[in-house]
C-alpha positions as CSV (number, residue, x, y, z in Angstrom):
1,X,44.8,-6.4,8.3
2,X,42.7,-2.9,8.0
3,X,38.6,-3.6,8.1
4,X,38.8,-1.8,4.2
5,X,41.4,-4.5,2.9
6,X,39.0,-6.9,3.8
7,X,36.2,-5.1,1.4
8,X,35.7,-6.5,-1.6
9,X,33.2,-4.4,-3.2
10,X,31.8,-0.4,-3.6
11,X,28.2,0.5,-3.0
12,X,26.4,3.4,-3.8
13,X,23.5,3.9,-1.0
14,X,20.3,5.7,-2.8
15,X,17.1,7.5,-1.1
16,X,13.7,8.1,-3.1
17,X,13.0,11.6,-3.5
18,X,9.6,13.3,-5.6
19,X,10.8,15.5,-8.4
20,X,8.4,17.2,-11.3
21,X,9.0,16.1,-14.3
22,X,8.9,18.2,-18.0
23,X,5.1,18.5,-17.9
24,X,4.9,19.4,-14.4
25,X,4.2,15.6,-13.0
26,X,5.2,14.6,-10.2
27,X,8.0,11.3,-10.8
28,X,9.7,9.2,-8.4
29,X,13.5,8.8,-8.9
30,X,17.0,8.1,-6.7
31,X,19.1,10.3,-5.4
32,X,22.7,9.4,-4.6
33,X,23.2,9.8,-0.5
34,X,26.9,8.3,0.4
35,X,28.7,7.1,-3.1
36,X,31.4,4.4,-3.0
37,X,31.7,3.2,-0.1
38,X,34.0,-0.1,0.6
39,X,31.5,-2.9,1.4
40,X,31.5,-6.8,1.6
41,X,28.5,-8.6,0.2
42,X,27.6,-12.0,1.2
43,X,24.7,-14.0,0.6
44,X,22.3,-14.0,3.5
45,X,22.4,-16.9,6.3
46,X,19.6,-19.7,6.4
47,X,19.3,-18.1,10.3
48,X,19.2,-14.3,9.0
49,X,16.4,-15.5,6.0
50,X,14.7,-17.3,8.7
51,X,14.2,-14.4,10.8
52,X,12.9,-11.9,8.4
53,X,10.5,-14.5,6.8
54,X,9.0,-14.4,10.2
55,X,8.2,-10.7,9.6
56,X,7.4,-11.5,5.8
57,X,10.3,-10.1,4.5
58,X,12.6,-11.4,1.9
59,X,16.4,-11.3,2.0
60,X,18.9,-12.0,0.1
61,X,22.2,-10.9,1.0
62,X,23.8,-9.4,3.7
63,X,26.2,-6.2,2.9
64,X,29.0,-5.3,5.5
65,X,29.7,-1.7,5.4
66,X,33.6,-0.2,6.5
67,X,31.6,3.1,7.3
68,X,28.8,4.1,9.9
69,X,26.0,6.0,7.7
70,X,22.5,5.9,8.5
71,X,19.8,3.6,6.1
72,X,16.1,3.9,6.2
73,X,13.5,1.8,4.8
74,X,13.4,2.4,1.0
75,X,16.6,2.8,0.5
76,X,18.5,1.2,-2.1
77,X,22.3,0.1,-2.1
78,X,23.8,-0.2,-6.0
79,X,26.9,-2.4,-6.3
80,X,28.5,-3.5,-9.9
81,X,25.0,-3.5,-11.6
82,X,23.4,-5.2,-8.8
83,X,20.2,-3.1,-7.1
84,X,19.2,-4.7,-3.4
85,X,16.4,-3.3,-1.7
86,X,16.9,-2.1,2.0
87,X,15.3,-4.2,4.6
88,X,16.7,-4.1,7.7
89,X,20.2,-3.2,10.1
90,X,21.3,-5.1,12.2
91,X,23.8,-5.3,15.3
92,X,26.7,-7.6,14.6
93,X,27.3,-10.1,15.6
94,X,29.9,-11.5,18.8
95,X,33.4,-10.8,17.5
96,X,32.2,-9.2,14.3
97,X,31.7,-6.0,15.9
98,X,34.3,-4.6,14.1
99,X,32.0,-3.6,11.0
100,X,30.0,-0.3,11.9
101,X,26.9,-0.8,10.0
102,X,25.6,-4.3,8.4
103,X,22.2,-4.3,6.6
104,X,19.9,-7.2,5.2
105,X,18.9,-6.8,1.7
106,X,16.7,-8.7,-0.9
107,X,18.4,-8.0,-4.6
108,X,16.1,-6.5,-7.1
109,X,15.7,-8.6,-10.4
110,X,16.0,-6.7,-13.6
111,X,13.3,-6.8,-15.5
């Protein structure tokens, strides 16, 4: 079984960028970086909630990427109409080493 069979969902990964707006504002929006990529989402652990409460950071779920890209802190990852803030990579774990980049998010709720 291929590591992208066992992907579930697609996830567009978005960085904050500074653009001027019609009066000549400044305005924060998203820009796509990588687009539909083959991910697995899971809800986060009681051990991997645990450990960024420590640091006083909320997660959520934890998203299992197929491809090794690079995330940085204020990054977003958009899946199905589902927005999760970026809040941290981590190494996998023993035996799931097979997944090249798995990052902790906290979902944003619509308002």
């Amino acid at each position: 079984m291929s590591l992208r069979s066992m992907c579930r969902s697609r996830v567009t990964v978005q960085r904050q960028t500074v653009t001027k707006d019609a009066s000549g504002g400044m305005v924060q929006t998203y820009a796509d970086l990588y687009t539909d990529r083959a991910c697995d989402i899971q809800p986060a652990s009681g051990r991997v909630r645990e450990q960024y409460m420590q640091q006083n950071l909320a997660v959520s779920h934890t998203i299992y990427l197929a491809d090794a890209i690079t995330i940085l802190p204020g990054d977003r990852l958009v899946s199905n109409g589902h927005t999760f803030l970026f809040q941290g990579l981590r190494p996998a774990a023993f035996g799931y080493d097979v997944w090249p980049t798995i990052v902790d998010v906290e979902e944003q709720v619509r308002s």
